[in-house]
C-alpha positions in Angstrom: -2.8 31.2 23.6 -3.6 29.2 20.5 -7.0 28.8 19.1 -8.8 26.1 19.7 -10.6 24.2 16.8 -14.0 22.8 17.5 -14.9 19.6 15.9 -18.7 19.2 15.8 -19.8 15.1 15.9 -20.8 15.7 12.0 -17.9 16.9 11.0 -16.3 14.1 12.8 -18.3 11.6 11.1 -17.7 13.0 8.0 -14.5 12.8 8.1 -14.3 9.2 10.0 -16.2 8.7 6.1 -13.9 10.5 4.1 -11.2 8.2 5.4 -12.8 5.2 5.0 -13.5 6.6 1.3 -10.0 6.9 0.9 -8.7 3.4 2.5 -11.1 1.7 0.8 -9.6 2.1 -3.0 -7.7 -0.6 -4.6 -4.3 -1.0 -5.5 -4.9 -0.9 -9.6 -1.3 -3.3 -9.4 -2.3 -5.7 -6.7 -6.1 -5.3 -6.9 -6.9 -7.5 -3.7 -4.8 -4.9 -1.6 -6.7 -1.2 -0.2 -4.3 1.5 0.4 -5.7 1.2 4.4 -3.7 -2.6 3.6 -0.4 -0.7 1.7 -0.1 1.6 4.6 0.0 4.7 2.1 -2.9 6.9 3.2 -1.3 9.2 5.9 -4.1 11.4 6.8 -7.1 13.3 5.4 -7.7 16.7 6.3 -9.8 19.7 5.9 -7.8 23.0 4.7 -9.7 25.7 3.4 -12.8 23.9 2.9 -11.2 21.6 0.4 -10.6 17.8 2.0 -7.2 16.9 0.9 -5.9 13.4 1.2 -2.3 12.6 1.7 -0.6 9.6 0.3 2.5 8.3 0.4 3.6 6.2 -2.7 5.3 2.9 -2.1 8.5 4.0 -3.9 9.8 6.9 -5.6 8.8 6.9 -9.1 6.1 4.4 -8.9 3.8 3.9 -12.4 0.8 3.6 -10.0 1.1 6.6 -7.9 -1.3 8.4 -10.1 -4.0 6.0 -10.9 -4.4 5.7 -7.5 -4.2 9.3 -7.1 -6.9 9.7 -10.2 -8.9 6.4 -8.1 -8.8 7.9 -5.0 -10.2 11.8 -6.3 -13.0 9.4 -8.4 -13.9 7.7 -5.2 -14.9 11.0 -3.3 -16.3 12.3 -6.0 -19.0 9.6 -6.5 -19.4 10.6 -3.0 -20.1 14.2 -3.4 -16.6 15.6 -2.8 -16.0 16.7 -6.0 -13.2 19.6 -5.3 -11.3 16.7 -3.0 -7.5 16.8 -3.8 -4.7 14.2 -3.2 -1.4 15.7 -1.9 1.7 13.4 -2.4 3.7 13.2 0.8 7.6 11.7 0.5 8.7 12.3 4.3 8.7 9.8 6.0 9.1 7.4 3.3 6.9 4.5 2.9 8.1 0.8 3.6 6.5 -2.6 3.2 6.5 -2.8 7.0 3.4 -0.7 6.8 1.9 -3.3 5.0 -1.3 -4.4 7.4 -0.8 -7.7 8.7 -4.2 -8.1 6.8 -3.1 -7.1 3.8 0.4 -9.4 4.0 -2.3 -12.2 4.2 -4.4 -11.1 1.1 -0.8 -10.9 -0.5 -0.6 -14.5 0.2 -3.9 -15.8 -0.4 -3.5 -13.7 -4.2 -0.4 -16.0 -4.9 2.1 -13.4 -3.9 4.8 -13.7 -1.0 4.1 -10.8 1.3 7.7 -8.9 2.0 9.9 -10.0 4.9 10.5 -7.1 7.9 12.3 -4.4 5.9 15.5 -4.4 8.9 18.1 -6.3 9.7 20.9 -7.3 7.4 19.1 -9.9 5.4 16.9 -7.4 4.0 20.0 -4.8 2.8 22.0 -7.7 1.4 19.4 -10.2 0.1 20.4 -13.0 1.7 16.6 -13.5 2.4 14.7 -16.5 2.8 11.4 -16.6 1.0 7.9 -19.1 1.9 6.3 -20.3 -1.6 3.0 -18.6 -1.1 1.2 -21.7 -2.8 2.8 -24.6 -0.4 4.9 -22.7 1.8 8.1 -24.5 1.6 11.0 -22.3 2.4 12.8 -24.2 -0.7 12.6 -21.1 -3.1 14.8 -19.6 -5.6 15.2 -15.9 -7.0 14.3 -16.3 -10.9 14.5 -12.2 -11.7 15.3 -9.1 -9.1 12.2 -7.8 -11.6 8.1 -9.6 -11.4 5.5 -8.7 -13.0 5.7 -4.9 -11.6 9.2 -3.0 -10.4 8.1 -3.7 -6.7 8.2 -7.6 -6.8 10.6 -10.4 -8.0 10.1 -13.3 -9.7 10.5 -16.6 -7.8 10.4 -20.5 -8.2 9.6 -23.0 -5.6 11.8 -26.1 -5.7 9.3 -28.1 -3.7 5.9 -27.5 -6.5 8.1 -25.8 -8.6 5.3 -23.2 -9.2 6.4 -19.5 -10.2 5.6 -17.0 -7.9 5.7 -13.1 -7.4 7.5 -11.4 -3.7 6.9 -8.3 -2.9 10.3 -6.7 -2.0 11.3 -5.6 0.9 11.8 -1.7 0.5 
């Protein structure tokens, strides 16, 4: 038989903190979004005595992955944790469907079109439709595949012809 591992209620709390800690740090790109609103903390443990926080980062390659790794480490340490680690995990891969229905509002309310559901055809042949975040007229049109970072694209609306950024669907 297995061994069983005994949580006491302060090291339950502690951890409940840790997480928080974690979810809590901004997106240095998007700076209204936490990574508890990108979907990209998948767990905090405790191995070896060391807490060790595992993210997932939004896409392969992503500039940001390691100021929010470097964020994320500052963050516990300000809270004491000083020997916390981040661990990078690829499998499963991130999408913007784990983007919080919370955070897919902030998106919006920053000027930003949140992404549409990752599945379905329209997402892996672009024939998307796309709400101007400012007025929300569905009378938009793609200016660049590229924003103002790699994960977003540059968009016009026709109707108040105001530039805007969408997060792409990944």
């Amino acid at each position: 038989m297995g061994q069983m591992m005994v949580v006491t209620l302060r090291e339950g709390i502690e951890m409940f903190l840790i997480v928080a800690i974690a979810a809590a740090v901004l997106d240095p790109e998007i700076p209204v979004l936490t990574l508890e609103d990108l979907g990209v903390l998948r767990g905090v443990e405790r191995r070896g005595g060391r807490i060790v926080v595992k993210l997932t980062p939004t896409y392969t390659g992503c500039p940001a992955t390691l100021a929010i790794q470097l964020a994320v480490e500052a963050a516990l340490a300000e809270a004491g944790l000083t020997d916390a680690r981040v661990e990078t995990v690829l499998s499963p891969p991130w999408s913007t469907d784990q983007i919080s229905e919370q955070g897919r509002r902030k998106l919006k309310e920053f000027g930003i079109a949140p992404p549409n559901r990752a599945s379905g055809p329209r997402a892996l042949f672009g024939e998307e439709t796309v709400a101007c975040p400012k007025c929300g007229s569905a009378e938009t049109v793609k200016i660049s595949e590229f924003g103002s970072t790699a994960c977003k694209a540059h968009w016009r609306c026709k109707t108040c012809a105001e530039p805007f950024d969408y997060f792409k669907c990944i």
